[in-house]
BALOBA-1460 file (C-alpha; in Angstrom, 3 decimals):
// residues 256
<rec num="1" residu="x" x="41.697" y="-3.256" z="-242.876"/>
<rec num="2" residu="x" x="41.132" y="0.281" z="-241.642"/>
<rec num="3" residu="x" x="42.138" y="1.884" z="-238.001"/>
<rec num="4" residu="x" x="41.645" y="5.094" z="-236.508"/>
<rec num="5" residu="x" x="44.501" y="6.525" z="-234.322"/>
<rec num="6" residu="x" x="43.854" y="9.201" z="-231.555"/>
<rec num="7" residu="x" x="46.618" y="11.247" z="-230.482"/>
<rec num="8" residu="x" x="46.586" y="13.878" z="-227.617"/>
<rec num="9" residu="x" x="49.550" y="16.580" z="-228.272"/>
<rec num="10" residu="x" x="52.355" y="16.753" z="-225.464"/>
<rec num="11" residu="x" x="52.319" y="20.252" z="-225.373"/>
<rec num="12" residu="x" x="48.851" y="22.773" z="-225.736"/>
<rec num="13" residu="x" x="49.202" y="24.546" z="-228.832"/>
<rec num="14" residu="x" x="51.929" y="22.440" z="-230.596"/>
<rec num="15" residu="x" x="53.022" y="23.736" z="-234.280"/>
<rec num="16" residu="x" x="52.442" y="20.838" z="-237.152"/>
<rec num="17" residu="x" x="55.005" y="21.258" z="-239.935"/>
<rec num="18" residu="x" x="52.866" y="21.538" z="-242.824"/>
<rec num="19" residu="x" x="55.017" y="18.880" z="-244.697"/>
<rec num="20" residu="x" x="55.017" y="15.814" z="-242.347"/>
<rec num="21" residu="x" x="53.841" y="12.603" z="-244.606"/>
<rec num="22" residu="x" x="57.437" y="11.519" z="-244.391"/>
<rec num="23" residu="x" x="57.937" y="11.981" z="-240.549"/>
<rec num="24" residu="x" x="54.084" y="9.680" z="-240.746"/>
<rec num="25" residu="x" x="55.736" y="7.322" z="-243.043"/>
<rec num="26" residu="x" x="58.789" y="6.340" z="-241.049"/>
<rec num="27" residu="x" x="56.887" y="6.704" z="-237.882"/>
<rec num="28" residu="x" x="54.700" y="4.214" z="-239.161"/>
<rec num="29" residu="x" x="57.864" y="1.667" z="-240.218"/>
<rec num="30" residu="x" x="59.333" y="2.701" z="-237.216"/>
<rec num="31" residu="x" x="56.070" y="1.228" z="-235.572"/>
<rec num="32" residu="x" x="56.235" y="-2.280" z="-237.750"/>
<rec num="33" residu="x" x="59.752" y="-3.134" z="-237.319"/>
<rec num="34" residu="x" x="59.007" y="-3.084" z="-233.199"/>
<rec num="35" residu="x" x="56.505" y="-5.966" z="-233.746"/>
<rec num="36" residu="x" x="57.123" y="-7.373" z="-237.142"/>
<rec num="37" residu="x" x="60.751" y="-6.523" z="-238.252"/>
<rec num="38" residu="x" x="60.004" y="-9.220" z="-241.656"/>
<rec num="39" residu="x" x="57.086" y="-7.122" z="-242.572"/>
<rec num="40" residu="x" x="58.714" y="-4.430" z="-241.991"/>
<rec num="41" residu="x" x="61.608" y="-5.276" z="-244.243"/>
<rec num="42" residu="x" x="59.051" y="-5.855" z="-246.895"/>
<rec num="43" residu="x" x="56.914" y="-2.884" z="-246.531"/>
<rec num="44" residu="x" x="60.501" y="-0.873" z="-246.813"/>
<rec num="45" residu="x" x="62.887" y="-1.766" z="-249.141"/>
<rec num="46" residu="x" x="59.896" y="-3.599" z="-252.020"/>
<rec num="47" residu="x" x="58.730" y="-0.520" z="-254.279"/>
<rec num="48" residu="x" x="55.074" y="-1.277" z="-253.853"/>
<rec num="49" residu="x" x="52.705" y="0.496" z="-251.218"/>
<rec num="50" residu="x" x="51.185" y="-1.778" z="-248.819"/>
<rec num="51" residu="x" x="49.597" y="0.764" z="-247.314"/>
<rec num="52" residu="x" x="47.826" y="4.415" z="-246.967"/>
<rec num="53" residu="x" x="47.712" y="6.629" z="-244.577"/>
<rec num="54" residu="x" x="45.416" y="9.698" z="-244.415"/>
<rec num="55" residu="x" x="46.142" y="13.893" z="-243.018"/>
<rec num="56" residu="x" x="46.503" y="14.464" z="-239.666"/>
<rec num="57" residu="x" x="42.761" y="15.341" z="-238.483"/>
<rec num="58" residu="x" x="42.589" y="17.808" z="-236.312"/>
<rec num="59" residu="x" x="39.256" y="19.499" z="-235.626"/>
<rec num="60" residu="x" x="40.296" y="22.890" z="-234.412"/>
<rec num="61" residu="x" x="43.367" y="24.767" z="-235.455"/>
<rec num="62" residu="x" x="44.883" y="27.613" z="-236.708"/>
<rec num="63" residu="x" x="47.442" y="27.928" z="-239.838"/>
<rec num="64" residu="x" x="50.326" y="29.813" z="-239.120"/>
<rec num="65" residu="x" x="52.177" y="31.182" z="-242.265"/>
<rec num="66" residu="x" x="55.652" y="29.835" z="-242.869"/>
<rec num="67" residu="x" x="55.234" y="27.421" z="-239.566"/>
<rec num="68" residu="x" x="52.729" y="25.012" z="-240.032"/>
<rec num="69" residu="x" x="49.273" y="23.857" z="-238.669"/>
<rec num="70" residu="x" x="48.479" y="24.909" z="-234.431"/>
<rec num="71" residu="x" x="46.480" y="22.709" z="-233.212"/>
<rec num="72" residu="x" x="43.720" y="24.074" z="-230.884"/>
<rec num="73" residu="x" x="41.864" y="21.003" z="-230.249"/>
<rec num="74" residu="x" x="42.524" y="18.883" z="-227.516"/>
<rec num="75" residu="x" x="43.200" y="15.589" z="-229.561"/>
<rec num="76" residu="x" x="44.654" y="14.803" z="-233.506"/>
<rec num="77" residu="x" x="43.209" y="11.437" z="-235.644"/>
<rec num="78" residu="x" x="44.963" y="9.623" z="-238.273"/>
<rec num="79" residu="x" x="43.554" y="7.181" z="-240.252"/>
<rec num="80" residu="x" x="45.822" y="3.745" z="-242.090"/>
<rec num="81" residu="x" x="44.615" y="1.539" z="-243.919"/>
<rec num="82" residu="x" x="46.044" y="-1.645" z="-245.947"/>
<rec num="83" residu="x" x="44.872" y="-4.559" z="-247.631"/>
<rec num="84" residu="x" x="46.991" y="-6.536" z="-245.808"/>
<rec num="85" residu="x" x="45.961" y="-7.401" z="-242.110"/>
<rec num="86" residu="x" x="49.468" y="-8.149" z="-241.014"/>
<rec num="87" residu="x" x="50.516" y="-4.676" z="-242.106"/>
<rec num="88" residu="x" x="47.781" y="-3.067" z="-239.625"/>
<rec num="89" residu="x" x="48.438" y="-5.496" z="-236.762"/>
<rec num="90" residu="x" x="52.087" y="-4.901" z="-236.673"/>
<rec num="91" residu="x" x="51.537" y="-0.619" z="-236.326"/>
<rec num="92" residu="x" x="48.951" y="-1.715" z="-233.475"/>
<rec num="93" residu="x" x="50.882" y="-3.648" z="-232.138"/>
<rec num="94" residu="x" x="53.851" y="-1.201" z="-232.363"/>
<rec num="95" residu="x" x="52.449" y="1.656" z="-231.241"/>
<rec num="96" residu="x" x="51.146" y="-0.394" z="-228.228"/>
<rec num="97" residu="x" x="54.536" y="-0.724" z="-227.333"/>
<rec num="98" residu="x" x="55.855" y="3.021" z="-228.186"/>
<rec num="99" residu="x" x="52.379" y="4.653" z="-228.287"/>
<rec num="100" residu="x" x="54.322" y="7.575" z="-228.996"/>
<rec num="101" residu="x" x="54.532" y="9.617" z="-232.789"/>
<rec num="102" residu="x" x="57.397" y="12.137" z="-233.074"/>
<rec num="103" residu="x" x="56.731" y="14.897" z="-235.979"/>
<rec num="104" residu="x" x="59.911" y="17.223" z="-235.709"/>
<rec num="105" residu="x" x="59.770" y="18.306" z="-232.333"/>
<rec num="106" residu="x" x="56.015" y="17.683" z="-231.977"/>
<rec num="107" residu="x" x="54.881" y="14.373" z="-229.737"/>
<rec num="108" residu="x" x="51.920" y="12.995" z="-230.245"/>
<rec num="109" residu="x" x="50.595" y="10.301" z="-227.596"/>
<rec num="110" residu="x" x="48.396" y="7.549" z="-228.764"/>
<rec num="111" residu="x" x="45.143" y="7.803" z="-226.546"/>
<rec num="112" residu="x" x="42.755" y="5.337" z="-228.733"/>
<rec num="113" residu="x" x="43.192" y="2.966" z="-231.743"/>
<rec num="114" residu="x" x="39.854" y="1.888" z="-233.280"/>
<rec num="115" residu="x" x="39.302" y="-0.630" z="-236.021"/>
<rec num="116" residu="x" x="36.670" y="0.732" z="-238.490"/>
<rec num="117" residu="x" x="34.089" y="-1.427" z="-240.150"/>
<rec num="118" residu="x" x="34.157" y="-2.127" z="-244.222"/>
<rec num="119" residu="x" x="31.535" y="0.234" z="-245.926"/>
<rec num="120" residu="x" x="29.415" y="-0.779" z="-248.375"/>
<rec num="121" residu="x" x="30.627" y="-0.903" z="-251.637"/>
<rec num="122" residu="x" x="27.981" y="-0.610" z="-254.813"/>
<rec num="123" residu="x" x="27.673" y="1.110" z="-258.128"/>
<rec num="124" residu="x" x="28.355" y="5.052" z="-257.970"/>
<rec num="125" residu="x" x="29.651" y="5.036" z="-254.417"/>
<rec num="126" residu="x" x="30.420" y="8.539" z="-253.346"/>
<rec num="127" residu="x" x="33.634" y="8.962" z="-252.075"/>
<rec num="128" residu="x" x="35.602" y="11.909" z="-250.525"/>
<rec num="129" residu="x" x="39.562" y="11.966" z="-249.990"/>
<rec num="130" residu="x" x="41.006" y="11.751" z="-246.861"/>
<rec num="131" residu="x" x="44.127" y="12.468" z="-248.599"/>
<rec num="132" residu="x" x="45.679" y="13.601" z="-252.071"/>
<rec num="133" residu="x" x="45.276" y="11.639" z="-254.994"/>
<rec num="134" residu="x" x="48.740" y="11.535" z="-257.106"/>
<rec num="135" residu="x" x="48.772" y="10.589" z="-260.494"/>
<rec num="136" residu="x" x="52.014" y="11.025" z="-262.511"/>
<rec num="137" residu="x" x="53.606" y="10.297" z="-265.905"/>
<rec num="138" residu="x" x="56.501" y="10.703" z="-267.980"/>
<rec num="139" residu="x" x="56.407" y="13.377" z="-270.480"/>
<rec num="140" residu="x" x="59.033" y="14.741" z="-273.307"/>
<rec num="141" residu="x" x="60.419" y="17.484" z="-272.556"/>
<rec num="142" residu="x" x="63.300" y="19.609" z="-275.026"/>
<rec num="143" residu="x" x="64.922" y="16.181" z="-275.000"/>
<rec num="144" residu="x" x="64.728" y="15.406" z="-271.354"/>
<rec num="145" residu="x" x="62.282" y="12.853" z="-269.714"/>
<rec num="146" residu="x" x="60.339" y="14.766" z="-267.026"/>
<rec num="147" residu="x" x="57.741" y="13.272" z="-264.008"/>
<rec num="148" residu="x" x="54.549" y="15.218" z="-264.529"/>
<rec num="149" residu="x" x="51.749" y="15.442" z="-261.987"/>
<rec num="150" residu="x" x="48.282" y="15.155" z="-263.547"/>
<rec num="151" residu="x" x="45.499" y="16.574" z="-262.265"/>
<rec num="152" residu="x" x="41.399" y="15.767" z="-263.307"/>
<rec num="153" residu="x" x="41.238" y="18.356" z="-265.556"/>
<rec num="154" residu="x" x="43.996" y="16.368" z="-266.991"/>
<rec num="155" residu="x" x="43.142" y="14.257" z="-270.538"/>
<rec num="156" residu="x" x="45.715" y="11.661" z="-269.138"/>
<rec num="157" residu="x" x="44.563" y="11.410" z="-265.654"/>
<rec num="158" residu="x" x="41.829" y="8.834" z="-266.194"/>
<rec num="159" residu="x" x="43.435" y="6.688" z="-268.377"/>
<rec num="160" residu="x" x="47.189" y="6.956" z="-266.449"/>
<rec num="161" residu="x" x="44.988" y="6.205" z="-262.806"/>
<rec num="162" residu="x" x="43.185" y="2.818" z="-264.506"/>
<rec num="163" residu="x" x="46.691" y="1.742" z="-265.700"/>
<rec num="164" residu="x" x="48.597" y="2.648" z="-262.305"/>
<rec num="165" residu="x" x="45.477" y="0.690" z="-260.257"/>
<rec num="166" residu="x" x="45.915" y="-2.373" z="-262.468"/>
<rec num="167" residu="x" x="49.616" y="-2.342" z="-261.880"/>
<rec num="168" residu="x" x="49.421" y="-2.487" z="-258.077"/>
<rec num="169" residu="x" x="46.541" y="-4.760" z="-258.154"/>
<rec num="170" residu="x" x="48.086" y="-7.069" z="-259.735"/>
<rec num="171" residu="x" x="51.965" y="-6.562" z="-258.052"/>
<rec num="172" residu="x" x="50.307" y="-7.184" z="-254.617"/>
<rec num="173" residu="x" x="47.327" y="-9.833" z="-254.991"/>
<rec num="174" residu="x" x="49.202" y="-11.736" z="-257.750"/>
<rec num="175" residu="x" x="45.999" y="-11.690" z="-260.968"/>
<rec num="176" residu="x" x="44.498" y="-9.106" z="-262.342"/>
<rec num="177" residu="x" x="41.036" y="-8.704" z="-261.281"/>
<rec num="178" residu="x" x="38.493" y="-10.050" z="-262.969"/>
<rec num="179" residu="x" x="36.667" y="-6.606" z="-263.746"/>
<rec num="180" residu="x" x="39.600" y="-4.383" z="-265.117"/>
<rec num="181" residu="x" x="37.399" y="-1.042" z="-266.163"/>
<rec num="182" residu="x" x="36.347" y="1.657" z="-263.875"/>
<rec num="183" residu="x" x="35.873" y="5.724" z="-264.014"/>
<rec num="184" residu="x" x="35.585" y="8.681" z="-261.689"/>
<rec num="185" residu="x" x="32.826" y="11.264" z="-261.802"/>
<rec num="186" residu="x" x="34.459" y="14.523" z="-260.237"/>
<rec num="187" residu="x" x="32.030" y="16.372" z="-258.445"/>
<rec num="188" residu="x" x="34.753" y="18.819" z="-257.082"/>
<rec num="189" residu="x" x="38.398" y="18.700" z="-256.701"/>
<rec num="190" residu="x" x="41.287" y="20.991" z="-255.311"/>
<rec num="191" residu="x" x="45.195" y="20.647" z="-255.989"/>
<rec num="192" residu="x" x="47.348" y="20.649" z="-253.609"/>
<rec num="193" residu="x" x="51.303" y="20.116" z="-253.041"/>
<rec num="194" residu="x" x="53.158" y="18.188" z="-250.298"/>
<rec num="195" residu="x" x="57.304" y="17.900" z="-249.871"/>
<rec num="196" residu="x" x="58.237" y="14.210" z="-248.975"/>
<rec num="197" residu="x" x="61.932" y="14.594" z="-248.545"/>
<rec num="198" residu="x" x="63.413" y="16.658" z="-251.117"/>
<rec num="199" residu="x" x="60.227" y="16.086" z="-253.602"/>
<rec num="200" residu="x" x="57.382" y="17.308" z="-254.108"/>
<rec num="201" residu="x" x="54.183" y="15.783" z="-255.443"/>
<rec num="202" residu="x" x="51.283" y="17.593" z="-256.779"/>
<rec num="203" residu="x" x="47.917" y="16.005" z="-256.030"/>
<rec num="204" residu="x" x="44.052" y="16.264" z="-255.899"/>
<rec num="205" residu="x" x="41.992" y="16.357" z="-252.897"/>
<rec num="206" residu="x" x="38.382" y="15.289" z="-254.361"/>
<rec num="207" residu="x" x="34.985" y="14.148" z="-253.933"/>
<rec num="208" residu="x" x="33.457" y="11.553" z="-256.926"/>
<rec num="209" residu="x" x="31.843" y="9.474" z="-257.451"/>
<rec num="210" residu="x" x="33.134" y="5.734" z="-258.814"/>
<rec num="211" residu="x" x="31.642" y="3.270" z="-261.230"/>
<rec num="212" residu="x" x="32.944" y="0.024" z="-262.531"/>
<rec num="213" residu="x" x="34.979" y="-2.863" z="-261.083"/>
<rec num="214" residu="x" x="34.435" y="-3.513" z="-257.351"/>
<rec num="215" residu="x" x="37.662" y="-5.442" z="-256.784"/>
<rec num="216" residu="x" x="39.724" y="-2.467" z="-257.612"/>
<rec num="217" residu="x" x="37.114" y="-0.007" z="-255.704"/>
<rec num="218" residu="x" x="37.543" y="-2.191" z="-252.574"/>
<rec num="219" residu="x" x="41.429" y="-2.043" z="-253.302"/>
<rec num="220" residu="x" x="41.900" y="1.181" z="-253.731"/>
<rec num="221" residu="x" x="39.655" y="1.948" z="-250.553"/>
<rec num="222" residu="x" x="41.957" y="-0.481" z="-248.543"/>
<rec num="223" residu="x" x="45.594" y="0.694" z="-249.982"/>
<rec num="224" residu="x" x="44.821" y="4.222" z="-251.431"/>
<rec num="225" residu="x" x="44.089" y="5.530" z="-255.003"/>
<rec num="226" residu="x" x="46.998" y="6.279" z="-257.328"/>
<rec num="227" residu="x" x="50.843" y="6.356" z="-257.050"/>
<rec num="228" residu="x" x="52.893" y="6.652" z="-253.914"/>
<rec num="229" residu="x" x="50.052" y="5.857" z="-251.533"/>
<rec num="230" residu="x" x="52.430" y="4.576" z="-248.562"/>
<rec num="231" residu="x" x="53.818" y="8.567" z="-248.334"/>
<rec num="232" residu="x" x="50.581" y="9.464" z="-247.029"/>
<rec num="233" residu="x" x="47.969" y="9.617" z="-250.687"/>
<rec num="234" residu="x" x="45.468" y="8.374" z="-252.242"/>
<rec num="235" residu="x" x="43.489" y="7.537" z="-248.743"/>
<rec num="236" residu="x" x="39.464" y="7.687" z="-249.885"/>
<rec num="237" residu="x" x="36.374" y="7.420" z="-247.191"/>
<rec num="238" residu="x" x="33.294" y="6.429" z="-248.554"/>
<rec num="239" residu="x" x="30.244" y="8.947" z="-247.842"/>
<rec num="240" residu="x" x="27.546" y="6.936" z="-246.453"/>
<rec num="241" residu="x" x="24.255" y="8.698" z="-248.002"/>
<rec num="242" residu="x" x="21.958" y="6.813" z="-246.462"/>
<rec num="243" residu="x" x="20.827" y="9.164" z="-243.404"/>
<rec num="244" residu="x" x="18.868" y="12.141" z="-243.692"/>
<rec num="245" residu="x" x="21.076" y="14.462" z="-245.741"/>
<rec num="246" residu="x" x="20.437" y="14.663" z="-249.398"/>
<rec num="247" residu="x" x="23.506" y="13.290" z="-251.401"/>
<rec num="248" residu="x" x="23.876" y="17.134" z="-252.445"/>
<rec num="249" residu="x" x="24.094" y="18.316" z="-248.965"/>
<rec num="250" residu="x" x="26.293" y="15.707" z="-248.540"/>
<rec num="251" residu="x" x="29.087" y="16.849" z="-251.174"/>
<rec num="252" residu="x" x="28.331" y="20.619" z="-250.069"/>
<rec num="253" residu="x" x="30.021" y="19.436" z="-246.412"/>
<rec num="254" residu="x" x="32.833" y="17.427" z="-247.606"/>
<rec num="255" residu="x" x="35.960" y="18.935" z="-246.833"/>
<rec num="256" residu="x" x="39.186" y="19.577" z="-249.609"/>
């Protein structure tokens, strides 16, 4: 289940810390212990992600070097998504009762929340990140065991995203899924890196195309791609290429 969040800024040409995932993340517990504290609970202190949220959309703006993001449009989106209804209803809900997200000393007022409409999954579905995918292992290092970030150009990527899908699949439906092989064909990709806290996490922002088992694709489009998806990664939307564009014309426009 998939919503779309409208915010209009408090002030005209309010500042966006570049590095707000975490600010979105506890904003959105914030919002599910006001209706749901149980779910809440859950979605806290368990260390799977029941859910994904996406970048703060906002149409026009302006970067500002060592500040963050201006925002020059008159409204902001975020998208959240989870595979668990209850986990959706209970932000709604929350927000309808504070309808208010603080990001430092940025407020953002909720003006609309939409629920968005399942795409249609099939074979070789194009699909476009709304946020960063983050893939990471555990590598040998002079002795030491070190996290490292893996990008596509990665040999490890592929092989370390199937195994980190199948994991969360089956932690949060209970079974593996009956189809347990899929693969990504990059079409383009950028790396990016976001603090959360006091840690940073390298990721991809990409467009590819997927082929293989549906359960997971439908998963992954309804709780993110990859690890740590509840800080704000691994959110995908898929392209619909069934208008007028060509599907070229269509990658050309997505945005990294």
């Amino acid at each position: 289940m998939r919503v779309e969040i409208k915010f209009k800024p408090e002030n005209k040409g309010a500042i966006l810390p570049f590095n707000y995932n975490y600010d979105v993340y506890s904003e959105l517990i914030n919002k599910i212990g006001i209706s749901s504290p149980d779910v809440a609970e859950m979605t806290k202190t368990t260390p799977s992600d029941y859910f994904t949220f996406s970048r703060i959309m906002v149409r026009s703006r302006k970067l500002i070097p060592e500040k963050g993001i201006k925002i020059l449009s008159d409204d902001v989106c975020l998208y959240v998504s989870s595979f668990m209804p209850d986990v959706i209803r209970a932000i709604v809900e929350g927000f309808m009762d504070n309808p208010v997200m603080t990001i430092e000393d940025v407020r953002l007022f909720v003006e609309k929340v939409k629920v968005l409409k399942e795409p249609e999954f099939k074979e070789g579905s194009l699909l476009s990140t709304l946020s960063p995918i983050v893939v990471r292992t555990i590598k040998l290092e002079e002795d030491r065991m070190k996290i490292w970030d893996l990008y596509p150009t990665d040999s490890l990527f592929h092989e370390k995203l199937r195994k980190i899908m199948l994991m969360r699949y089956s932690e949060l439906v209970g079974e593996m899924p009956r189809d347990k092989e899929f693969t990504l064909e990059v079409i383009k990709h950028k790396p990016v890196r976001i603090k959360v806290r006091d840690v940073f996490y390298r990721g991809s922002l990409m467009v590819f195309r997927y082929y293989g088992s549906e359960e997971i694709l439908k998963f992954g489009y309804e709780n993110g791609f990859g690890d740590k998806t509840r800080f704000g990664f691994g959110m995908v939307k898929v392209i619909d290429e069934g208008g007028k564009q060509t599907s070229q014309e269509q990658v050309q426009e997505a945005k990294l």
